[in-house]
Residue, then its C-alpha position, 0 to 999 in steps of 0.5 A: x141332012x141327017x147329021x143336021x137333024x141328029x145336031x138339032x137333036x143334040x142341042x135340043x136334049x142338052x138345052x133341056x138337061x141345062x134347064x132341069x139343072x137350074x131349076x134343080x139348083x135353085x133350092x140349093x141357092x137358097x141355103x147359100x148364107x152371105x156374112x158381113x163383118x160390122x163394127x160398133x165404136x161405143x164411146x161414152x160422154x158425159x150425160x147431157x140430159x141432167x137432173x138437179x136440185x130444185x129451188x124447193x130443195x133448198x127453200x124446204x127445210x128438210x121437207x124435201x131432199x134430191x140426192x143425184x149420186x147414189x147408185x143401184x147395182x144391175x144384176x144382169x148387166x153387172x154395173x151400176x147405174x144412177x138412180x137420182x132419189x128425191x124424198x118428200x114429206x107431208x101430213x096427214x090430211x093435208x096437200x102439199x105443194x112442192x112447185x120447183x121440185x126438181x130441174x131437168x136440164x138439156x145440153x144435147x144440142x137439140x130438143x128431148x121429149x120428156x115423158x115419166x114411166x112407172x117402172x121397177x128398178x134393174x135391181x129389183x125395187x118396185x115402181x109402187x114400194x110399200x104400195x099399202x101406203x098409197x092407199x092413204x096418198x095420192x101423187x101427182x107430178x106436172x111439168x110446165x108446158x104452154x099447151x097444158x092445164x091450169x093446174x089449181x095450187x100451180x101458176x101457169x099451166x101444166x101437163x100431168x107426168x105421173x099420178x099415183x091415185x088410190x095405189x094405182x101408178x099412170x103414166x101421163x100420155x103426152x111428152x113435154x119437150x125440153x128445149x135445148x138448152x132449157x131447163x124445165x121444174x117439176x112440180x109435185x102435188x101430194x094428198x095425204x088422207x087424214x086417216x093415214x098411219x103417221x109417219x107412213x111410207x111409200x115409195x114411187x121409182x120411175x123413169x124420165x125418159x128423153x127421146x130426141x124431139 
């Protein structure tokens, strides 16, 4: 009986000291750190979200230009990136219409939601350049869209992208989906005060972003 008793004992104390270990151990586990290796293939193609000459470029004389191949440097990266430069002209105190400015175009085999955002340039140049100069124009950038508004100088209707109206840049808050394979124009809308410097210049930097749609 006693060595029964004295096993009881034994087992008894040991179970004990197992279980300190445990709950002694268990802030240890968790300083463990697991590392998984993962690996990124990156592999460019070629841009199937494009912008190109729209039919006023050609039809304008001069008027308006839309150069795709000039680059700007990125300091922090190191590369250079594509920045697309359209030039507009227009007179003081009048409105110009430009209604087939510039086409973005989709190959991506899917549709892109299309939205403009004021933004400086990687390298430093600002959304609103000259920004005294906007004080004398107001800016106002539609793509088509079915769902849109009637735009007065516009045929059809239109969803407002981008304004820029007494020097102050807003972005519009609706995407405009870019069908695959379609191509949509933008139309831009300038009034410049009649009290305005001639010639005066501003200059307008945005992004047009494409997210899957």
């Amino acid at each position: 009986m006693t060595q029964g008793n004295s096993q009881g004992r034994f087992n008894k104390k040991w179970a004990i000291v197992a279980l300190a270990v445990m709950l002694f151990a268990t802030p240890a586990a968790a300083g463990i750190i697991v590392q998984n290796f993962l690996r990124a293939d990156i592999t460019i193609n070629d841009p199937c979200f494009t912008k190109t000459d729209g039919p006023d470029v050609a039809s304008a004389s001069g008027l308006l230009t839309f150069d795709t191949t000039a680059t700007v440097a990125d300091p922090a990266g190191g590369v250079d990136l594509l920045q697309e430069t359209a030039t507009f002209q227009a007179y003081a105190g009048d409105r110009m219409l430009y209604t087939s400015a510039i086409n973005f175009n989709n190959t991506c085999g899917h549709d892109l939601d299309l939205t403009f955002i004021s933004a400086d340039d990687p390298a430093g140049g600002l959304a609103l350049d000259t920004a005294a100069a906007f004080a004398d124009m107001d800016v106002r950038m539609y793509l088509p869209d079915a769902g849109g508004a009637a735009v007065p100088g516009l045929t059809g209707t239109w969803v407002e992208m981008l304004s820029v109206i007494g020097g102050t840049a807003t972005n519009g808050t609706t995407p405009v989906v870019l069908p695959s394979g379609g191509t949509l124009t933008m139309a831009v809308i300038i009034d410049a005060d009649a009290a305005a410097t001639t010639p005066t210049t501003g200059t307008l930097r945005w992004i047009a972003q494409a997210d899957h749609g």
